[in-house]
C-alpha positions as CSV (number, residue, x, y, z in Angstrom):
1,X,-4.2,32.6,-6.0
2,X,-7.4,32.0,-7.9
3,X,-7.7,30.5,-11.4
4,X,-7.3,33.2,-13.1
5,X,-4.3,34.2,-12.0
6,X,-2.9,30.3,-12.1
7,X,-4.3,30.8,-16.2
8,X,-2.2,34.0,-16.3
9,X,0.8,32.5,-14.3
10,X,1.0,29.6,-17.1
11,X,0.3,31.8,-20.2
12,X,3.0,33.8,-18.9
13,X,5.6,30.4,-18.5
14,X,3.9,28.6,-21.7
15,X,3.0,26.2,-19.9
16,X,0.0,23.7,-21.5
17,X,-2.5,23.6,-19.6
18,X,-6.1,22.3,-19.9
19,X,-9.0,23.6,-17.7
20,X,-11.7,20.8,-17.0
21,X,-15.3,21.1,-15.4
22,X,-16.1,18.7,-13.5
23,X,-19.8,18.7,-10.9
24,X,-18.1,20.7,-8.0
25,X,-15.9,23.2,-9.7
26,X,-13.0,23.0,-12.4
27,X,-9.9,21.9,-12.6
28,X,-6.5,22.7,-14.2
29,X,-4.3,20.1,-15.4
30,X,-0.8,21.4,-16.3
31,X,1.4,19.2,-18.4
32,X,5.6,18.8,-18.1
33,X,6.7,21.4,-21.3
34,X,9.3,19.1,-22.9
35,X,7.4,15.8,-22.7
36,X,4.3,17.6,-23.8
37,X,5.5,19.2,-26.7
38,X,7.2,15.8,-27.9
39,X,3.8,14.3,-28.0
40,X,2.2,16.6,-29.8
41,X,4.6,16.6,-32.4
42,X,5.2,12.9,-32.8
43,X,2.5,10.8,-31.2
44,X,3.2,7.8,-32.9
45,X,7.0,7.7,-31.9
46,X,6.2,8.9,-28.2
47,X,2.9,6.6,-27.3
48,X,4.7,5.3,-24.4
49,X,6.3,8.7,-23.5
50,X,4.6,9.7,-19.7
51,X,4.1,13.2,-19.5
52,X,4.4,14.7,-16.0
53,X,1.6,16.9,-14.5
54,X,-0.3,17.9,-12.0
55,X,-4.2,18.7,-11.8
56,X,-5.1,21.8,-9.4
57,X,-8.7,22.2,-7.9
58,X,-8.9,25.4,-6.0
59,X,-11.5,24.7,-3.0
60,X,-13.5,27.0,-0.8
61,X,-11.6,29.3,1.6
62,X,-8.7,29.9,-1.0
63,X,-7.3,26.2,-0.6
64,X,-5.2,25.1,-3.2
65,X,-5.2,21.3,-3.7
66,X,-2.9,19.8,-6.0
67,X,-2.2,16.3,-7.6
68,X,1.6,16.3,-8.7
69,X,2.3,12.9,-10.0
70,X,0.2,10.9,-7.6
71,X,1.1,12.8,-4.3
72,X,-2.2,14.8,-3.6
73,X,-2.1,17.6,-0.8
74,X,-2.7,21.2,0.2
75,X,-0.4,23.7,-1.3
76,X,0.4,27.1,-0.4
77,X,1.2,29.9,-3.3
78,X,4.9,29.5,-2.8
79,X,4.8,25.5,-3.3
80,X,2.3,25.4,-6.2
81,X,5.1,28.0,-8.0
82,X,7.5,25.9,-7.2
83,X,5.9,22.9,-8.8
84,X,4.9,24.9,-11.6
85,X,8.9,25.8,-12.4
86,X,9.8,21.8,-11.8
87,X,7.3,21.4,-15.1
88,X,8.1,24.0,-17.1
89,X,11.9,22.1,-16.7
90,X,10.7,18.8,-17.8
């Protein structure tokens, strides 16, 4: 999976998302639906709401490292789905 695909993958789920650039590459951050959507709407009554997420960085060789609330490893296609579904939940 390359970024792309992840951008269609979320569009697809609706999914927010935000793509950052950062020196070596970009990165997609993906943000729990519910919690998300809560915040946006009502910022003042949420402030102390945490919104899950995790950021992905796609490295050379078609690695797919992910962040997912702190625990940061290598993921395969099938994983990053999965964690991707556990978000669009919350």
């Amino acid at each position: 999976m390359d970024k792309e695909t992840l951008i269609e993958k979320l569009k697809e789920m609706d999914l927010p998302y935000e793509v950052d650039d950062y020196g070596a590459g970009e990165r997609v951050y993906v943000f729990g639906k519910q919690a998300f959507a809560k915040k946006q709407k009502q910022p003042k009554k949420y402030k102390d709401l945490y919104v899950p997420y995790c950021r992905i960085g796609f490295m050379a060789g078609g690695e797919i490292y992910v962040r997912d609330n702190g625990l940061c490893d290598y993921v395969n296609e099938q994983q990053l789905i999965e964690i991707l579904n556990k978000l669009a939940a919350e």
